[in-house]
N, C-alpha and C positions, 0 to 999 in steps of 0.2 A: 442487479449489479451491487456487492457489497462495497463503499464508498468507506476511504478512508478520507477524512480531511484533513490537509496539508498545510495548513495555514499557521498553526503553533508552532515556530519553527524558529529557533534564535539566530540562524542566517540572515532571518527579515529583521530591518532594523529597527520597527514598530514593536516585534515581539521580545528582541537585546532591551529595550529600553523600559519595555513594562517586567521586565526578567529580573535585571539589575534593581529597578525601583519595588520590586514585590508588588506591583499593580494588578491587584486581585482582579479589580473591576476591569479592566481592558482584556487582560486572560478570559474572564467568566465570558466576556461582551463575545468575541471572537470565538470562544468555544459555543454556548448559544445559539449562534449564528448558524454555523457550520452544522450544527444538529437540527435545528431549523427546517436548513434548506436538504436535510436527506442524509447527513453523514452516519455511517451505520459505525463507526470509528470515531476518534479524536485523534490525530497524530500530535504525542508533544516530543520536542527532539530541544534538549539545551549543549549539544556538544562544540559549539562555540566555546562555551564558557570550560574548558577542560580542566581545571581545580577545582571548579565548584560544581561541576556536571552532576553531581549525586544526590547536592542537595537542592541545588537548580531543577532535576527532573522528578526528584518528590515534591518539592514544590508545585510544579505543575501538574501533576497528578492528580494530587490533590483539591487544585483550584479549581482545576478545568469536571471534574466529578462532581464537587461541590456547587458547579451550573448546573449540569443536563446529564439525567440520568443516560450515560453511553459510556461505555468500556473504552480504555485509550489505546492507539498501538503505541509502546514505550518502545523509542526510536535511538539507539546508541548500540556502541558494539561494547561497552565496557559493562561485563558482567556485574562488575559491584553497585551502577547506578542500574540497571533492570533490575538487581534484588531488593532494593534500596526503594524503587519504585512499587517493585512489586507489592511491598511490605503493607503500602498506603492504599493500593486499589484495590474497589471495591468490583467485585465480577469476574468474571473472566478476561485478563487480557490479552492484546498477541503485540508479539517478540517480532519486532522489526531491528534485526533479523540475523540469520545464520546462512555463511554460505560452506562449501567445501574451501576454504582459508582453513587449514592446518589451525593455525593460534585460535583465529575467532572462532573454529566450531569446537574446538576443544576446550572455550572457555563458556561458551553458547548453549553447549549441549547439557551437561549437569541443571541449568537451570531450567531447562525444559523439558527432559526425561520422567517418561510416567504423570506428566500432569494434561491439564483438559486445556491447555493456553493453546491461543494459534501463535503461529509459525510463518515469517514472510521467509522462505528458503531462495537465496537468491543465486542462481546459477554463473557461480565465480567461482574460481579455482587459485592457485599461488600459480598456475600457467597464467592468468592472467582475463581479461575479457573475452569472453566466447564471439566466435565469428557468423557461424554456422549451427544448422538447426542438429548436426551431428555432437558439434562441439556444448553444444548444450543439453540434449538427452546424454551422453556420456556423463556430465556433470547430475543431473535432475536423477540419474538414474540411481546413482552412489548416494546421492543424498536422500533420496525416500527410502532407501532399506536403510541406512543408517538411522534415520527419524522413528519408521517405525518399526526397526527394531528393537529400539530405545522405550517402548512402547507409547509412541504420537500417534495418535489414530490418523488416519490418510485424510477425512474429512476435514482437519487440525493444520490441514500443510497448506499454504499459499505461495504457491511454487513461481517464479520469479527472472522469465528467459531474462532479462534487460532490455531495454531500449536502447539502442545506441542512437546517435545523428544520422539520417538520412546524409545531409552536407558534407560529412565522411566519407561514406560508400552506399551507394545506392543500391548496393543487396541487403542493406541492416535492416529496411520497414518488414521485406517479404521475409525475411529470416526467423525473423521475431514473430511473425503471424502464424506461418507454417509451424513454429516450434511450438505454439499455444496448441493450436490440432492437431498436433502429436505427446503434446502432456496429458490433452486431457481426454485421448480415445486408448492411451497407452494405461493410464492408471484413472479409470473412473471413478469419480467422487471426490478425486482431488482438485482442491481452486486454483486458480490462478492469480496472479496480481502484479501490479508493473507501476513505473512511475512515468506516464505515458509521454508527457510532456518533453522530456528525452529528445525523438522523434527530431524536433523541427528544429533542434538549439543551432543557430548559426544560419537559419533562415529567414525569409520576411513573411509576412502573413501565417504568424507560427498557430492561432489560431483555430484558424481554417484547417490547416495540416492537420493540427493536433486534433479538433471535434471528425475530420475524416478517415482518420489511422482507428480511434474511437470506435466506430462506426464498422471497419474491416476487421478490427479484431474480437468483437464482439462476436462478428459472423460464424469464427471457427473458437469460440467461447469460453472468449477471455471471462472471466467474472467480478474482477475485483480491480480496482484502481487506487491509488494514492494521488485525489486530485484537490482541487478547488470547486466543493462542491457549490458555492456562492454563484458558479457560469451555468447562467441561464439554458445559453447556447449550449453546451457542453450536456447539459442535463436533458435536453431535449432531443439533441441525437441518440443518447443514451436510452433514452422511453422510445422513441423512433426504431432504433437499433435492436433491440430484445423483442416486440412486437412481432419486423419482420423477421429475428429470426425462429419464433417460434419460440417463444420465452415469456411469454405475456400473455397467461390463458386468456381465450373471448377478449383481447386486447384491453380488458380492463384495466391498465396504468395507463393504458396512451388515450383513452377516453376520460379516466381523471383526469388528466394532467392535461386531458385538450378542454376539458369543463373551467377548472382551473386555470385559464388563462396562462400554463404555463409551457404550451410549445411557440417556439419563435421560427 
């Protein structure tokens, strides 16, 4: 499971407050962490702050690289702060994100054309939220010959059905599953990735829902998350989940991680 951590985020009012103060050490502490406990990512996102987003998310860039040697996803749709980011990081990053949005991939695209960066492609259109696993391959399908014709290599693309709320409509969890196993038998070697937590928003026990949606979409292989790698719980269905599905040669993660006192 490639793990993005979601925790750098100027929505949280812990990360507005060390954003605003330039509090390096609480940024480094939090990125750290999150690297830590398995983040193969850093997600930083200052688009709270919409004047100063540019110099806000080289800022964090910056800080969060200057902890723990890991690549960030640079989380904003305004192409001037991902160039502005890009300028400062070191490795390879990926571009969280471009969807089929007429403005945004037409602003999205030049800065990712022909280079080795990943790609969170998220399957959204100017129609609107996709409902169905049709309505998202029509999307997903436009956008990977678009991507690599632009020359992204398909490995480069983290393709992105959505999560919507179960609480909604209760075809959204199996919609979203079924559309993972049809991305990724339809274009091999491309990844997936979701912001999974979605799912239960406007439920109780979100949790539970969330580490078991985890769990099922794994099955038909998902590979990539934008989570809170810090949940124990969560990490553990995760090593659980890849095991059974045959993802874990000789189940050597789930026997680390069961050595490691870290399945719950």
């Amino acid at each position: 499971m490639i793990i993005v951590g979601e925790l750098i985020n100027s929505s949280r009012k812990v990360i507005a407050e060390a954003i605003m103060a330039q509090d390096v050490e609480t940024i480094k502490k939090v990125a750290s962490d999150q690297f830590a406990a398995g983040a193969d990512y850093i997600d930083v996102n200052a688009g709270t702050f919409v004047d100063e987003e540019i110099q806000y998310l080289t800022w964090l860039t910056k800080t969060v690289q200057s902890a723990s040697d890991v690549p960030c996803s640079l989380d904003s749709p305004d192409p001037n702060a991902l160039e502005a980011a890009l300028k400062v990081h070191k490795g390879t990053a990926m571009i969280n994100s471009i969807s089929l949005e007429k403005e945004r991939f037409d602003k999205i695209l030049p800065l990712i054309a022909g280079t080795d960066l990943k790609v969170v492609a998220l399957c959204m259109s100017d129609e609107g939220m996709p409902k169905t696993v049709d309505d998202r391959m029509r999307i997903a399908d436009k956008l990977v010959n678009s991507l690599t014709g632009k020359n992204i290599a398909l490995e480069n693309i983290f393709m992105d059905p959505l999560v919507q709320p179960l609480s909604v409509d209760g075809t959204f969890g199996m919609e979203f599953i079924n559309s993972i196993e049809k991305i990724v038998t339809t274009w091999p070697g491309i990844h997936t990735m979701c912001g999974l937590s979605n799912i239960s928003f406007g439920l109780p026990g979100r949790k539970f829902l969330n580490r078991t949606f985890m769990v099922m979409a794994i099955t038909k292989g998902l590979d990539g998350a934008i989570m809170n790698p810090l949940d124990r719980k969560m990490k553990a269905s995760i090593i659980a989940a890849e095991a059974l599905a045959g993802r874990d040669n000789y189940c050597m993660n789930f026997l680390k991680a069961f050595r490691a006192g870290e399945l719950e």
